[in-house]
One Martini backbone bead per residue (centre of mass of N, CA, C, O) as a GRO file, in nm:
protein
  400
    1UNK     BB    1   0.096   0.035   0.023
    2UNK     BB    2   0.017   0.370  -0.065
    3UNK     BB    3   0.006   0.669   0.098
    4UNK     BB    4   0.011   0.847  -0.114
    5UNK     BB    5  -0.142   0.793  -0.322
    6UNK     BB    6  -0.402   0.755  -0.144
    7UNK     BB    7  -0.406   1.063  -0.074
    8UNK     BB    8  -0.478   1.181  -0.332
    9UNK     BB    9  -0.716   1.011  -0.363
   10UNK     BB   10  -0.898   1.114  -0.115
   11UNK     BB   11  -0.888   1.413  -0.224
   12UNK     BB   12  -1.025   1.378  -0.507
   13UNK     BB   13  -1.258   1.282  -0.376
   14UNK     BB   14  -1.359   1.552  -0.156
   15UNK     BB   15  -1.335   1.747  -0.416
   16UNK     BB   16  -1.616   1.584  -0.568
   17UNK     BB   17  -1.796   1.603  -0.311
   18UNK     BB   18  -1.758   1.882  -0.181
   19UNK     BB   19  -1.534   1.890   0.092
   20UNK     BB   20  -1.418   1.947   0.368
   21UNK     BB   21  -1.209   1.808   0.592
   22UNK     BB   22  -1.441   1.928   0.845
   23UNK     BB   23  -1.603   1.714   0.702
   24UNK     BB   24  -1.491   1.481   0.697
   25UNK     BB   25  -1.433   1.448   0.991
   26UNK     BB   26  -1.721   1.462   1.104
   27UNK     BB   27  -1.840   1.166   0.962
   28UNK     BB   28  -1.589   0.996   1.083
   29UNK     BB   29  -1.526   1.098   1.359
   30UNK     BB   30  -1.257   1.324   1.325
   31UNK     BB   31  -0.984   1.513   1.271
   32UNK     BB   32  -0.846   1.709   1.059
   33UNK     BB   33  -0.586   1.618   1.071
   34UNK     BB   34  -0.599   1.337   0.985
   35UNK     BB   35  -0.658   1.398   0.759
   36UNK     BB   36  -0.415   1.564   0.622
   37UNK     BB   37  -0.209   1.322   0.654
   38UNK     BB   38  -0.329   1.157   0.470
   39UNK     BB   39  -0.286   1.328   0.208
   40UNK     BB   40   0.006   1.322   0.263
   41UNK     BB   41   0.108   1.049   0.391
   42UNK     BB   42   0.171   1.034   0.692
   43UNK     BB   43  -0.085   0.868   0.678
   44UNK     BB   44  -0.346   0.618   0.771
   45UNK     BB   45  -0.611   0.498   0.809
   46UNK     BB   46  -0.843   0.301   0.997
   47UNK     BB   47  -0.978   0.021   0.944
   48UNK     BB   48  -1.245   0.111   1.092
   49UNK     BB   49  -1.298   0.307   0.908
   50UNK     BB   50  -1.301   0.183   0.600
   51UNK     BB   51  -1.617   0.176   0.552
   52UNK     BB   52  -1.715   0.461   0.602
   53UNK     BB   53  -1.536   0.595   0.393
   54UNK     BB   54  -1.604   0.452   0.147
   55UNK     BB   55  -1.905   0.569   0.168
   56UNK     BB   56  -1.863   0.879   0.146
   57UNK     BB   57  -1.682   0.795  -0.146
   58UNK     BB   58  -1.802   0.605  -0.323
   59UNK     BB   59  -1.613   0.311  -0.252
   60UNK     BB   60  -1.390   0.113  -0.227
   61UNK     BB   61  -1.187  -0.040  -0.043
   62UNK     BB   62  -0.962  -0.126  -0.244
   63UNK     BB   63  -0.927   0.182  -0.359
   64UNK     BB   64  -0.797   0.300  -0.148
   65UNK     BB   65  -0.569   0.101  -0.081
   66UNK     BB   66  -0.480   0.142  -0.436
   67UNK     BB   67  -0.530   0.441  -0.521
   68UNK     BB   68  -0.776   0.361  -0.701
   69UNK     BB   69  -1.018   0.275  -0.963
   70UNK     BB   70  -1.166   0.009  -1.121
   71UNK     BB   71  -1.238   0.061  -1.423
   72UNK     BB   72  -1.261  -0.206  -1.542
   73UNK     BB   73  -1.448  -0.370  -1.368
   74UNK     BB   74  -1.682  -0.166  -1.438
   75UNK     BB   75  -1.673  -0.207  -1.716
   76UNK     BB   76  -1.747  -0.501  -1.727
   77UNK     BB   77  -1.984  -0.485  -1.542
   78UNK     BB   78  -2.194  -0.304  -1.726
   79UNK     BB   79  -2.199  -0.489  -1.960
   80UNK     BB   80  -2.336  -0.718  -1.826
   81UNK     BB   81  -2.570  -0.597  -1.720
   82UNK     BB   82  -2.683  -0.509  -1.983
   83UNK     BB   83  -2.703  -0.795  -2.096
   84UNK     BB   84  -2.918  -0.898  -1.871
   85UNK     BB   85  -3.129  -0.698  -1.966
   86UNK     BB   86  -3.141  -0.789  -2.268
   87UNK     BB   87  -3.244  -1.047  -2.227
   88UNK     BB   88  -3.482  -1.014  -2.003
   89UNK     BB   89  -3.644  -0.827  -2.227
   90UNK     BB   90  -3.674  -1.033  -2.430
   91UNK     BB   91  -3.828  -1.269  -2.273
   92UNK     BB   92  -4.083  -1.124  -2.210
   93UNK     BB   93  -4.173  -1.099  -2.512
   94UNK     BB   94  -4.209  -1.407  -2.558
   95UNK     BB   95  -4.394  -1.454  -2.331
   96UNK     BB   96  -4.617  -1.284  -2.441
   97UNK     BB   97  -4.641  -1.373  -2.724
   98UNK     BB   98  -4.725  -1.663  -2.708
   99UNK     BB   99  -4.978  -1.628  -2.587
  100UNK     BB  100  -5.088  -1.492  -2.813
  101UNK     BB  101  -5.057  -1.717  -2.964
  102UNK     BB  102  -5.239  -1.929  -2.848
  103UNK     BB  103  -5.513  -1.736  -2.853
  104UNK     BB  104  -5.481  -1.727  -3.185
  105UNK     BB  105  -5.480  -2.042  -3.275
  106UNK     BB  106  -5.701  -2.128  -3.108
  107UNK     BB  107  -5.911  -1.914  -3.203
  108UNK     BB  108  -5.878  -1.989  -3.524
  109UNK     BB  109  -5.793  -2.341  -3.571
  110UNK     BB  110  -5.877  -2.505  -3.389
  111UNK     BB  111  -5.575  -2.607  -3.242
  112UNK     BB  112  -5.443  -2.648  -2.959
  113UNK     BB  113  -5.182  -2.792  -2.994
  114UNK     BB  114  -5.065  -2.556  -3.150
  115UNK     BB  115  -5.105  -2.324  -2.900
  116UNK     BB  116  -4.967  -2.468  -2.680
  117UNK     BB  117  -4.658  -2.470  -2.800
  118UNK     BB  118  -4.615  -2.224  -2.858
  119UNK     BB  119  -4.621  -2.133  -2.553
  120UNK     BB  120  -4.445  -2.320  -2.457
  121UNK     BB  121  -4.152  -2.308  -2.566
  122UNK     BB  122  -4.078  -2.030  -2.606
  123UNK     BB  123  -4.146  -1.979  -2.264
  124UNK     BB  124  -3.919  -2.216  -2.163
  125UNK     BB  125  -3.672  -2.087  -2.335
  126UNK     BB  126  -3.659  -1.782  -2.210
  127UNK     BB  127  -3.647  -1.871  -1.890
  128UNK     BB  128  -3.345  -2.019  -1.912
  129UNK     BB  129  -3.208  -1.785  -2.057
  130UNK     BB  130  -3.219  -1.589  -1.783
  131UNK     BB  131  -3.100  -1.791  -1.593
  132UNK     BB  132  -2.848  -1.819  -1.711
  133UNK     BB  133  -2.752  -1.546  -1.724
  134UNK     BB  134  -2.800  -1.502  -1.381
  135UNK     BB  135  -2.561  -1.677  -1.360
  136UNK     BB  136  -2.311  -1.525  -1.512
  137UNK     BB  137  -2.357  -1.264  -1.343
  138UNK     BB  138  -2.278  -1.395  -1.064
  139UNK     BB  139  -1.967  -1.459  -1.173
  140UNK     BB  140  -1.898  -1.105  -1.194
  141UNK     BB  141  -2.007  -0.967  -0.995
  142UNK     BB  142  -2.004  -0.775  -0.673
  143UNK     BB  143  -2.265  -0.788  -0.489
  144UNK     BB  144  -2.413  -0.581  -0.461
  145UNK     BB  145  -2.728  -0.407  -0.397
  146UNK     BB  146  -2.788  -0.369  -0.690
  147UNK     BB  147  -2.684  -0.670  -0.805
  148UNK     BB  148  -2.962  -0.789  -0.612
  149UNK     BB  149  -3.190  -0.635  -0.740
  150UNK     BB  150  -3.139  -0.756  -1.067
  151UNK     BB  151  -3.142  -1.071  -0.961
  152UNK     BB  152  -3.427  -1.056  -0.808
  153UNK     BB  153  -3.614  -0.929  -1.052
  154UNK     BB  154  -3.591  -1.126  -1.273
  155UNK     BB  155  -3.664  -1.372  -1.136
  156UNK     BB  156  -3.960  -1.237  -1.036
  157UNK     BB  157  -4.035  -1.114  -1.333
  158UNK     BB  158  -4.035  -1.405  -1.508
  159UNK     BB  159  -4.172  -1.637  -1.351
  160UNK     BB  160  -4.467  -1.475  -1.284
  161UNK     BB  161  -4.532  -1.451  -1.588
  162UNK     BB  162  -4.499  -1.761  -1.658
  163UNK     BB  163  -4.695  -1.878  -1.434
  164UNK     BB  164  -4.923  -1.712  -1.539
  165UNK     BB  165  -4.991  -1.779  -1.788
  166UNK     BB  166  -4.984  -2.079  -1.801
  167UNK     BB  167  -5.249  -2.080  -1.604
  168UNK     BB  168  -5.439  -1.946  -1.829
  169UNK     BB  169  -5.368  -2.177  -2.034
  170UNK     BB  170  -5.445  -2.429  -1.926
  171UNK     BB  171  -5.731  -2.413  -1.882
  172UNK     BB  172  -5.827  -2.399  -2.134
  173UNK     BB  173  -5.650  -2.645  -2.258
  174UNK     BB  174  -5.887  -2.842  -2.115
  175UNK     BB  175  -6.153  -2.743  -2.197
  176UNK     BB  176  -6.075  -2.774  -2.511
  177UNK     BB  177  -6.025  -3.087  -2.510
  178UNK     BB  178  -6.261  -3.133  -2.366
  179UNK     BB  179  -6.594  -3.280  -2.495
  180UNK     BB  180  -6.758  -3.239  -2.220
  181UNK     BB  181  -6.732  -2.970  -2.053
  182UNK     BB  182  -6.997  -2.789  -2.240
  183UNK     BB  183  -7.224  -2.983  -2.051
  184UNK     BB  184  -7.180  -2.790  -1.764
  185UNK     BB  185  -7.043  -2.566  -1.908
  186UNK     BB  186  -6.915  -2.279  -2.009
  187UNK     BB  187  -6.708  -2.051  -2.144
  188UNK     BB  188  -6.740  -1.794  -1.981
  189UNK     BB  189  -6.643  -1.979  -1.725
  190UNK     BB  190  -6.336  -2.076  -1.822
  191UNK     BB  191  -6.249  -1.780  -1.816
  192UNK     BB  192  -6.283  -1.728  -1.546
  193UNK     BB  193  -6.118  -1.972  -1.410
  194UNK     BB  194  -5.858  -1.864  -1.548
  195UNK     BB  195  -5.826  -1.576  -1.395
  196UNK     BB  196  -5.839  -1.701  -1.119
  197UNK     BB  197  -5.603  -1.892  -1.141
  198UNK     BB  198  -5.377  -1.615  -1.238
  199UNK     BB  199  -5.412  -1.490  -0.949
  200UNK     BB  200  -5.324  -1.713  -0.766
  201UNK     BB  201  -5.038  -1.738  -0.873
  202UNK     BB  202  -4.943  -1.459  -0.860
  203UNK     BB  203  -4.974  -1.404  -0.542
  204UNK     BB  204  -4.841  -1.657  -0.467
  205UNK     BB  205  -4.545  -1.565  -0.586
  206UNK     BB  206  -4.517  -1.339  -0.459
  207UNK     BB  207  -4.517  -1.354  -0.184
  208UNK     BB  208  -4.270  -1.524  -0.175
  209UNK     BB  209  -4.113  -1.279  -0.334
  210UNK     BB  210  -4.143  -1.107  -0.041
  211UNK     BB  211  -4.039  -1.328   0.187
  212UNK     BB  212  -3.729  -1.335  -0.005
  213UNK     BB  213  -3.680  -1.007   0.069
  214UNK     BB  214  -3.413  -0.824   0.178
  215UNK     BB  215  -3.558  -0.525   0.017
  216UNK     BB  216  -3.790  -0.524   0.242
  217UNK     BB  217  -4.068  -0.267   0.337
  218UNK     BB  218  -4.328  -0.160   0.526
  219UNK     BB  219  -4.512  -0.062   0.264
  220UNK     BB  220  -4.453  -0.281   0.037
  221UNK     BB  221  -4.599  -0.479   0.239
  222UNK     BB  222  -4.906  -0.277   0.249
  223UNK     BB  223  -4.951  -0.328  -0.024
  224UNK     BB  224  -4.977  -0.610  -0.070
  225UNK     BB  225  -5.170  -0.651   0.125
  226UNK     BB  226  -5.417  -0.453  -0.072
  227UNK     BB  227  -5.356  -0.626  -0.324
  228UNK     BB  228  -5.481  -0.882  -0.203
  229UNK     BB  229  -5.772  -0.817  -0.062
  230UNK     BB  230  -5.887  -0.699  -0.340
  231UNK     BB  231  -5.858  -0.976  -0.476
  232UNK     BB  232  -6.008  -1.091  -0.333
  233UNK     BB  233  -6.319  -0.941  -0.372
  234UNK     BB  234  -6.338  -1.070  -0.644
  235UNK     BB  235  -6.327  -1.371  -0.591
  236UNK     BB  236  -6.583  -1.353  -0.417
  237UNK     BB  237  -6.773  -1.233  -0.606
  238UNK     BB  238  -6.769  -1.429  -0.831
  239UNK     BB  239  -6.814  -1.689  -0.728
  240UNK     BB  240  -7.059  -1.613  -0.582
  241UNK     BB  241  -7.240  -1.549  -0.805
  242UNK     BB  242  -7.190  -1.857  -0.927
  243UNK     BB  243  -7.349  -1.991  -0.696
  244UNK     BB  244  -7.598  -1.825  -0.619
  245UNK     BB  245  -7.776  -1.804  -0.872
  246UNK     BB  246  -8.012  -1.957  -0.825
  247UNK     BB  247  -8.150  -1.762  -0.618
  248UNK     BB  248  -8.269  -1.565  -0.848
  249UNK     BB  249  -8.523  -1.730  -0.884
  250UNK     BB  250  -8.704  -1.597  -0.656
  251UNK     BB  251  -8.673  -1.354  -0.836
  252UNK     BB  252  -8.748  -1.111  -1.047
  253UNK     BB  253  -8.469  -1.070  -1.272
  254UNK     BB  254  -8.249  -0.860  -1.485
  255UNK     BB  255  -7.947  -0.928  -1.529
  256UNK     BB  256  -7.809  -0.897  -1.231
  257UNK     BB  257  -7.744  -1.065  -0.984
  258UNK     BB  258  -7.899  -0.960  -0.664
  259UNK     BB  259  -7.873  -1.148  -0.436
  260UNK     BB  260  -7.603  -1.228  -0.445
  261UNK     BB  261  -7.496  -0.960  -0.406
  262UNK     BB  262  -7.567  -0.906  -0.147
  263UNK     BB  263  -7.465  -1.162  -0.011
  264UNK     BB  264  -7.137  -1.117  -0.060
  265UNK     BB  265  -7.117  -0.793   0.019
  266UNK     BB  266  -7.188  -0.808   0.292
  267UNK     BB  267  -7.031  -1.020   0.389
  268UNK     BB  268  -6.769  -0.905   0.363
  269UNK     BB  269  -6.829  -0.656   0.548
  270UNK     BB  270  -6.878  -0.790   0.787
  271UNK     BB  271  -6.595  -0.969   0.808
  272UNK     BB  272  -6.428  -0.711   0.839
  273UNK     BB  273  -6.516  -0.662   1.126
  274UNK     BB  274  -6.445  -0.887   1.255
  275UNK     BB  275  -6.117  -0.863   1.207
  276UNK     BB  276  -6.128  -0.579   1.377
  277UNK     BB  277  -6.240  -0.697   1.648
  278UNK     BB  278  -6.031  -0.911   1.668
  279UNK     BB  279  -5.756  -0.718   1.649
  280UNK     BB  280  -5.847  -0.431   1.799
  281UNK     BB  281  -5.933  -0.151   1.613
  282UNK     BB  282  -6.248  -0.245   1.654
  283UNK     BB  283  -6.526  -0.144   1.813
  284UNK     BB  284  -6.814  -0.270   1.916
  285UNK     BB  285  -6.961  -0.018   1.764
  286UNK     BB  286  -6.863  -0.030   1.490
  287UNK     BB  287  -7.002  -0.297   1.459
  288UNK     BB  288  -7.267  -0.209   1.477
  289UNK     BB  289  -7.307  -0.037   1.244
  290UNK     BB  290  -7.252  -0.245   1.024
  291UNK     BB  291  -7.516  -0.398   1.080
  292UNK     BB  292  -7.676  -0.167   1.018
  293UNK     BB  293  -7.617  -0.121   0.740
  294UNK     BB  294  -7.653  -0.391   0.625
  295UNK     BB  295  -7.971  -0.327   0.735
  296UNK     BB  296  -7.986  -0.090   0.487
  297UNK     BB  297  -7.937  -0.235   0.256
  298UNK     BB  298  -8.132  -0.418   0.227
  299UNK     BB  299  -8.344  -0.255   0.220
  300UNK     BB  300  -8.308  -0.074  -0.017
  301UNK     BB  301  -8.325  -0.355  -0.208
  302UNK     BB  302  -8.579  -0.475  -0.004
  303UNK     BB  303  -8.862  -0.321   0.126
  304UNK     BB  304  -9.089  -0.540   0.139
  305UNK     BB  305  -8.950  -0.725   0.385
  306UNK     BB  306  -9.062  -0.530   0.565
  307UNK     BB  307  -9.271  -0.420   0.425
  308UNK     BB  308  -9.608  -0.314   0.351
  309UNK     BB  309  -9.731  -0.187   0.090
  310UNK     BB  310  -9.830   0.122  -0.140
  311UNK     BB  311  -9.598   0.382  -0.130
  312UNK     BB  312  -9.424   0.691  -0.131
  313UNK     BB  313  -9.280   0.643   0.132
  314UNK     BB  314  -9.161   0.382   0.032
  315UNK     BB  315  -9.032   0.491  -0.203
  316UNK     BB  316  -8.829   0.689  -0.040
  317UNK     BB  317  -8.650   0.566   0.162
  318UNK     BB  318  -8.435   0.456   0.075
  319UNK     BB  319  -8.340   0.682  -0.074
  320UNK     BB  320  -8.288   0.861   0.180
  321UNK     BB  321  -8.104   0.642   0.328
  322UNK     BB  322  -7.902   0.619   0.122
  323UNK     BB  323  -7.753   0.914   0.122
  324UNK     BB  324  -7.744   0.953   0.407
  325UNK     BB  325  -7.533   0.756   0.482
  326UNK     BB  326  -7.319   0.879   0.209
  327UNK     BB  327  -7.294   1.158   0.312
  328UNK     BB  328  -7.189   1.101   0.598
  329UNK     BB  329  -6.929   0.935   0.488
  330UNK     BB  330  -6.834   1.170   0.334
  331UNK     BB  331  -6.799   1.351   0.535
  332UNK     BB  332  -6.632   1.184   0.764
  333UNK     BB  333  -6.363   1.132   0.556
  334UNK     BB  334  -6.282   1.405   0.452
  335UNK     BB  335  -6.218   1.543   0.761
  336UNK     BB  336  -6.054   1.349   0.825
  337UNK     BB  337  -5.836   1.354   0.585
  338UNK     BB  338  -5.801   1.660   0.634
  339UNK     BB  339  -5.696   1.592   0.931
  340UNK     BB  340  -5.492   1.340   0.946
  341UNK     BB  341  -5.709   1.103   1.059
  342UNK     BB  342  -5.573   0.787   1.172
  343UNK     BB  343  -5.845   0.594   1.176
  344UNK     BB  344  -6.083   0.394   1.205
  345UNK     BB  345  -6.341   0.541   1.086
  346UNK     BB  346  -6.214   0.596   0.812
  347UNK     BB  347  -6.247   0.294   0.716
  348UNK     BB  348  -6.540   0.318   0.736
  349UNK     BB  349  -6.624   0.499   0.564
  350UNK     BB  350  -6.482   0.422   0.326
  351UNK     BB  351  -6.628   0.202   0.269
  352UNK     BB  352  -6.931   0.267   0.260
  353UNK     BB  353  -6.849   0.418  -0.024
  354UNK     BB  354  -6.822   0.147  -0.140
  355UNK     BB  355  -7.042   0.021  -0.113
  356UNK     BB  356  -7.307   0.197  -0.214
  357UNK     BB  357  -7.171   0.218  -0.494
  358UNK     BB  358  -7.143  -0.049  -0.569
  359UNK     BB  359  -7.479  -0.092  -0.567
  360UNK     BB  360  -7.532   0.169  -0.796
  361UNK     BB  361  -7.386  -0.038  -1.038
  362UNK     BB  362  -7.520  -0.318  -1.063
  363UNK     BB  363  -7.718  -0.270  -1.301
  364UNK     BB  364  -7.452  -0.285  -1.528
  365UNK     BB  365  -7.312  -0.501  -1.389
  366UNK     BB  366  -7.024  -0.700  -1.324
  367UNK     BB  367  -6.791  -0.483  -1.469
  368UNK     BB  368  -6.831  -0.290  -1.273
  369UNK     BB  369  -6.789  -0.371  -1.016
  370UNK     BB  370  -6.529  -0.451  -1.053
  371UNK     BB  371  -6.430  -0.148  -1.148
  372UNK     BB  372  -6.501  -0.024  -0.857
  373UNK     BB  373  -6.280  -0.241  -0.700
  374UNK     BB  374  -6.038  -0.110  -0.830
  375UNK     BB  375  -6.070   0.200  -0.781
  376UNK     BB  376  -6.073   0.158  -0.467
  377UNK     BB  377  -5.809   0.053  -0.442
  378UNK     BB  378  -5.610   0.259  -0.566
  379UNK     BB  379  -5.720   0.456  -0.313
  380UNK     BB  380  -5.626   0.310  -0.107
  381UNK     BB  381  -5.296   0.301  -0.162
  382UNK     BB  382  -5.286   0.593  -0.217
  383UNK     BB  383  -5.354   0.697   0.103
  384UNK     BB  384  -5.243   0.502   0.296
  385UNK     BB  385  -5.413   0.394   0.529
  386UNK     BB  386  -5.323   0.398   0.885
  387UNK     BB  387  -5.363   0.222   1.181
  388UNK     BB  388  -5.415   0.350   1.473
  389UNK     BB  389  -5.412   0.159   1.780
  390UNK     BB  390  -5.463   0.440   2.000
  391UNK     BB  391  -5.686   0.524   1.885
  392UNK     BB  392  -5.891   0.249   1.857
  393UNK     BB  393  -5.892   0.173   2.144
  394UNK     BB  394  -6.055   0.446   2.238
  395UNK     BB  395  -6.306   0.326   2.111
  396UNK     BB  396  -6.361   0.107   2.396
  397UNK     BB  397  -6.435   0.226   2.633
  398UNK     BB  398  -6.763   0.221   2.539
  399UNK     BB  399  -6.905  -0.038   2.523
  400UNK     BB  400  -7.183  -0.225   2.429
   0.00000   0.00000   0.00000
């Protein structure tokens, strides 16, 4: 080791970062003489300093020891890195292409059998070859923070695109090669169980490697775990109309089916109280409110099942209910909003314009339901509504 070398070395990091000695010298937590010494080649850091100094300075420890930075090796992993992003892009394209290739194919020349390879060769070669690749790349990399985080994403956004297609493609053509299937099933529902079956894929992978991320944050984990919730809820809704179908004729409706889609909401909304009730978010009295809402949604939409007779009465109480609970909510959710008051009222408000709102469009059909669904997920991922549970726990004071 060159003591002089490596103090020149040192001063052009520090004039180059615009530090003067006595700022280098507070960071390091030493003397300006210290730093002095060093760039004079008088002194050399002490071992202990050697990885905080390398961090002020964004350098390796070896580049301080032989007082130069290793320009080769930077400029060589950079190609590397380079090569593994563009085998990765075009990867992802391939695996992306095929399926529509399989799409194509199969519902053009309804020939399974090759929109099946169509789809499984090309993108199970795709998928090869980016492991390959970045097997190459850890052969050669420095495995510092970033080059963990482009091994990390590569391996989890080519995998978990691979096996949600392949289980969109699985589903259908074993669909299409039963003989017997559409004997049970209608075909737009084995496209709703395809679709069911690519998200439960997505989430199970997604979890997985959410689970062994060593540069995962708690935010990061609350943002999936709310789009886990709202993809529940959409799969509980899909399920719940086709399985309580039947009921729907006890109603004479057009249209969308009226019974499940209320029995279906309503659950998951108690659902969500019971849950909130357990966590010991949401007080006894909230949770009577919710019993309340449900009981007060049903009424809106069956207000025959409470009252009997033909009256202007009947006829506008649901609607002076619906409007009133709603616009309650919205007003008592805007003013927490706006006071940043994160506690679970504001939760239940939110839910509630959700819940009225979503019972409004329910007449639209089935894909507004869904649409009103994401929408109101993506409000509030955005929103990031943090239930403070000192806050929560004060309105148990008074439990009824």
């Amino acid at each position: 080791m060159d003591s002089i070398k490596t103090g020149k070395f040192i001063q052009e990091l520090r004039k180059a970062k615009k530090l003067t000695q006595n700022d280098l010298a507070d960071l390091l937590q030493v003397t300006n003489k210290a730093i002095s010494r060093w760039e004079t080649g008088e002194g050399f850091p002490d071992v202990v300093l050697l990885p905080r100094l390398s961090e002020v300075l964004s350098v390796t420890i070896d580049d301080i020891l032989n007082g130069e930075r290793k320009t080769n090796i930077i400029s060589h992993n950079t190609k590397d890195k380079q090569k593994l992003l563009n085998v990765y892009k075009i990867c992802l394209t391939i695996i992306s292409l095929s399926f529509v290739l399989f799409i194509g194919l199969t519902y053009t020349t309804f020939k399974v059998w090759i929109g099946f390879m169509a789809h499984v060769i090309p993108s199970t070669l795709a998928l090869v070859w980016v492991l390959i690749a970045r097997s190459n790349y850890m052969d050669t990399c420095e495995y510092n923070d970033e080059d963990k985080k482009i091994l990390f994403d590569t391996l989890k956004i080519s995998v978990t695109l691979y096996s949600v297609l392949f289980a969109l493609m699985f589903v259908q053509f074993l669909a299409l090669v039963s003989q017997y299937a559409f004997n049970f099933i209608r075909f737009q529902d084995f496209i709703l169980v395809s679709f069911i079956t690519g998200g439960l894929v997505f989430f199970g992978t997604s979890w997985y490697f959410n689970s062994i991320d060593i540069n995962q944050n708690k935010n990061k984990t609350t943002i999936h775990k709310k789009f886990t919730v709202y993809f529940a809820i959409l799969i509980i809704i899909c399920i719940g109309v086709f399985f309580l179908s039947p009921l729907n004729n006890l109603i004479p409706f057009e249209g969308i089916p009226i019974i499940s889609i209320i029995s279906v909401s309503c659950l998951v909304y108690i659902s969500f109280g019971i849950y909130y009730l357990i966590k010991k978010t949401d007080s006894v009295m909230l949770f009577f409110l919710r019993v309340i809402t449900t009981i007060a949604v049903i009424f809106i939409n069956s207000p025959l099942s409470f009252m009997d007779g033909d009256s202007s009465f009947l006829e506008t109480l649901p609607i002076i209910i619906y409007f009133g609970v709603l616009l309650i909510s919205i007003v008592g959710f805007t003013l927490k909003f706006i006071k940043n008051t994160k506690d679970s009222l504001l939760r239940f408000y939110f839910q509630n314009i959700f819940l009225f709102v979503y019972f409004f469009f329910y007449i639209f059909g089935l894909i507004m339901l869904i649409a009103i669904v994401i929408i109101f997920g993506i409000l509030d991922i955005f929103i990031d509504k943090k239930i403070d549970s000192r806050t929560s726990i004060s309105l148990n004071k008074n439990p009824i």
